[in-house]
C-alpha positions, 0 to 999 in steps of 0.5 A: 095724299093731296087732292091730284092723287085722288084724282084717278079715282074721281076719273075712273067714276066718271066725276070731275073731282070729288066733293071737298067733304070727301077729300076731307075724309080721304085726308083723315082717314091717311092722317089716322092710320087708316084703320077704321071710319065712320062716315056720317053725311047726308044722302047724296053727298058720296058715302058709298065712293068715299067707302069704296075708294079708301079699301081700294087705298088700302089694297082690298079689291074684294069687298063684303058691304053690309048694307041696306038692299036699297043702297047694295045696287050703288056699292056694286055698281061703284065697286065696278067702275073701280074694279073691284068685288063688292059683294052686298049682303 
């Protein structure tokens, strides 16, 4: 996919675009298949939208997040504005 097609995305969660970094790794996770990714960025920097946005991509609506408590609240959240089920645990 190329920058525009990621747009809606960036749309539906209120952003103008995405960073660069995360069209990087929406571009890679196509390249290789889409199976599985590790994101490693510093706080703030999107990781919860990149997660997020890629299972909808793939045609997950319902998602189990393992995540933190401090961080459950922003996954469910985003997972709202995308319309999909994101359960925290």
């Amino acid at each position: 996919m190329n920058t525009l097609s990621y747009q809606k995305y960036a749309d539906m969660l209120g952003f103008d675009k995405f960073f660069d970094s995360q069209v990087t790794a929406f571009n890679q996770w196509e390249r290789e298949g889409q199976h599985r990714m590790c994101v490693y960025y510093p706080t703030g920097a999107g990781k919860s939208d990149i997660m997020l946005v890629m299972m909808l991509l793939a045609g997950h609506t319902d998602v189990l997040v393992i995540t933190p408590p401090i961080t459950a609240e922003r996954f469910e959240t985003v997972g709202k504005k995308l319309g999909m089920n994101v359960t925290c645990v």
